[in-house]
C-alpha positions in Angstrom: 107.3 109.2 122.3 110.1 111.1 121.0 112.0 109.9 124.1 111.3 106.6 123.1 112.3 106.5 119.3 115.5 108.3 120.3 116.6 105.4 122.6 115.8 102.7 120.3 117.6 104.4 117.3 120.5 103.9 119.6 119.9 100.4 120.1 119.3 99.8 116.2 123.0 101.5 116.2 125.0 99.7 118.5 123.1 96.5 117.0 125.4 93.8 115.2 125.2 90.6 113.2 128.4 88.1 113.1 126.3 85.8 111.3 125.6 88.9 108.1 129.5 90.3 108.7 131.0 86.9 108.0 129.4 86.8 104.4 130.7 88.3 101.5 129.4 91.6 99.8 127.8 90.2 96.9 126.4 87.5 98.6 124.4 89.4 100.8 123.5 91.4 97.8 122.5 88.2 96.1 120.3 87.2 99.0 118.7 90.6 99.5 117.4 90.9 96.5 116.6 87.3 95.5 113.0 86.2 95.3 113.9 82.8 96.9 116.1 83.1 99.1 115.3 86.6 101.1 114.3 84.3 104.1 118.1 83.3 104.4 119.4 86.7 104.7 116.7 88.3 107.2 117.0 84.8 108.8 120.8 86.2 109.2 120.4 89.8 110.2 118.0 89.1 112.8 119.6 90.6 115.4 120.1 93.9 113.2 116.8 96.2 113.8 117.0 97.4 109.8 115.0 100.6 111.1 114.4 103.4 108.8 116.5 106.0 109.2 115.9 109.1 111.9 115.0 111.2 108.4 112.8 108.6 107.2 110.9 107.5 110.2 109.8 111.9 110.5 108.9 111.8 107.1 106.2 109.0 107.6 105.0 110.9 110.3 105.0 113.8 108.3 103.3 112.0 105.6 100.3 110.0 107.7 99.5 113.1 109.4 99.2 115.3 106.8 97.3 113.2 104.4 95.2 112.5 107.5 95.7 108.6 107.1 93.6 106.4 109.4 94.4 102.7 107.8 97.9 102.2 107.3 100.1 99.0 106.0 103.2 98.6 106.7 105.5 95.4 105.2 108.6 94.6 107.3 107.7 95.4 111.0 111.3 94.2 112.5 112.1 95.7 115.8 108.8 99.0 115.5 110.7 101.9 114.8 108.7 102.9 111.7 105.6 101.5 113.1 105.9 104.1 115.9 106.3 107.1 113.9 103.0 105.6 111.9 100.9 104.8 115.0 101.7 108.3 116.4 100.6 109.9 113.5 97.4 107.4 113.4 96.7 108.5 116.8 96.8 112.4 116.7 94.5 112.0 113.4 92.1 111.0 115.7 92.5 106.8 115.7 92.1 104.3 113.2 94.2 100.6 112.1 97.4 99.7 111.0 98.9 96.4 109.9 101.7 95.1 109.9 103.8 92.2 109.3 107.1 90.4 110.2 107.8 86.8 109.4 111.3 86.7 112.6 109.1 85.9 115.3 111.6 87.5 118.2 111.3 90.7 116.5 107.1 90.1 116.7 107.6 89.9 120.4 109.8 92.8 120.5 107.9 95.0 118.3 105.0 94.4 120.3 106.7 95.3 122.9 107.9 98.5 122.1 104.1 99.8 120.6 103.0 99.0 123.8 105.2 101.3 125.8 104.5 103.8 123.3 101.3 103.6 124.3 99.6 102.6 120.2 99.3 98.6 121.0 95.0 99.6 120.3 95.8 100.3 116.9 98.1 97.8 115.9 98.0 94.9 114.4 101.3 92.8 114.7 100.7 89.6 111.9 103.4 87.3 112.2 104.8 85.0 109.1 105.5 85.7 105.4 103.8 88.9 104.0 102.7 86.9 100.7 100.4 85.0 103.1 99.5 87.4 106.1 98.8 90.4 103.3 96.6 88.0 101.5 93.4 88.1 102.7 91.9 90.6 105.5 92.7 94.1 104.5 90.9 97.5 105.5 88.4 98.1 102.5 90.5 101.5 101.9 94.2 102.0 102.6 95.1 105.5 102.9 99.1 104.7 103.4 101.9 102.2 102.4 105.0 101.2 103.6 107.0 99.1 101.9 110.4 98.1 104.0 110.8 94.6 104.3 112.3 92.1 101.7 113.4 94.6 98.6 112.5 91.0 95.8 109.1 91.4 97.2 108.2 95.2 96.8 106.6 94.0 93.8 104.5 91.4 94.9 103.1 93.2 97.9 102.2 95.9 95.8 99.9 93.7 94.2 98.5 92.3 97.4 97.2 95.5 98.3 97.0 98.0 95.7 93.2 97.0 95.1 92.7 98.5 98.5 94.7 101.9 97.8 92.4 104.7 97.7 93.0 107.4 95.2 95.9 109.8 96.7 97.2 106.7 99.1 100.7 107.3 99.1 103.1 104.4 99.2 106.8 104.6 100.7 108.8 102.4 99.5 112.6 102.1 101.5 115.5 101.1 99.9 113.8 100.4 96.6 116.7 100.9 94.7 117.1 97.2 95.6 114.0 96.5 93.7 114.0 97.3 90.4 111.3 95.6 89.4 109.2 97.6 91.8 110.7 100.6 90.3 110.0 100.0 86.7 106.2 99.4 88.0 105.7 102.3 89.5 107.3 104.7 87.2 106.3 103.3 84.2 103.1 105.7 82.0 99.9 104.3 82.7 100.8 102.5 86.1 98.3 104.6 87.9 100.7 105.5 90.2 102.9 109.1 90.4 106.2 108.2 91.4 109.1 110.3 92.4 112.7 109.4 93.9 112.6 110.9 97.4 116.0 111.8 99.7 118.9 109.1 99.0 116.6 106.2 99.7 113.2 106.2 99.6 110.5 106.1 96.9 107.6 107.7 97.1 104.6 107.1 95.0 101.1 108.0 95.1 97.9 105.9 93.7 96.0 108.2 90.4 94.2 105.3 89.2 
């Protein structure tokens, strides 16, 4: 496995998108974090993996392991990096499900792909399409862990999607959520039934009181 993550780390490094370098800063900014028009910016860096970083990706491992997490969803599958380090922690907790989404369908394939040579395809669920629809309807009864790392607008509305599901002590991840302010403000705010601390550079990580 770790043989596996390493060499597609490389690939997510060496991976490059004319289509995203030809626009200007603070339009991809603008897209990012737009709650319209996300789809034209992924729809743009979809040849870029957008993994978690190395630190990251060990820290969900870290995370779903020790907090012995069996159900896991994960928003913003892209290429599987951060799917792997869940479904290996999944795994050596003794089994269980994970979800996850992507709405670029060549990164489904690839995704699928890559679980399989690792081996964790049996407890993975790819969905394919928009997370407002695929995170909708069908969810474990109990969610033990969440990670948030797809389209920063939406942190927010995903959230909502599946925090009925969180069991008390679920942890949610939430990468890059300096993008999302709105999430932010949820999360920290008194009463939110969530503890919420800024973790490393990039990450927030939050876990459900209430």
């Amino acid at each position: 496995m770790a043989s596996l993550i390493g060499r597609l780390f490389d690939e997510a490094d060496a991976a490059t998108s004319p289509a995203l370098a030809e626009m200007p800063g603070d339009e991809r900014l603008r897209l990012m974090t737009s709650k319209t028009e996300y789809r034209e910016f992924y729809e743009r860096a979809k040849d870029l993996w957008l993994p978690v970083s190395r630190e990251t990706g060990r820290l969900l491992y870290l995370l779903a392991r020790s907090s012995s997490a069996r159900t896991v969803v994960e928003f913003g599958t892209s290429f599987g990096i951060s799917t792997l380090h869940l479904a290996a922690a999944v795994r050596d907790n003794g089994g269980g499900r994970i979800i996850t989404t992507e709405f670029e369908p060549a990164k489904v394939v690839r995704a699928r792909q890559h679980i399989a040579e690792g081996g964790l395809l049996d407890l993975v669920e790819v969905r394919a399409g928009d997370a407002l629809q695929t995170l909708a309807s069908d969810l474990p009864e109990s969610i033990d862990l969440l990670l948030l790392d797809g389209a920063k607008s939406l942190y927010p509305e995903v959230l909502a999607l599946v925090e009925g599901r969180l069991r008390p002590g679920a942890l949610i991840v939430a990468d890059n959520a300096d993008y999302s302010p709105d999430y932010l403000a949820r999360v920290r705010a008194p009463g939110s039934g969530y503890l919420s601390v800024p973790f490393a550079d990039d990450v927030e990580l939050s876990m459900r009181i209430g």
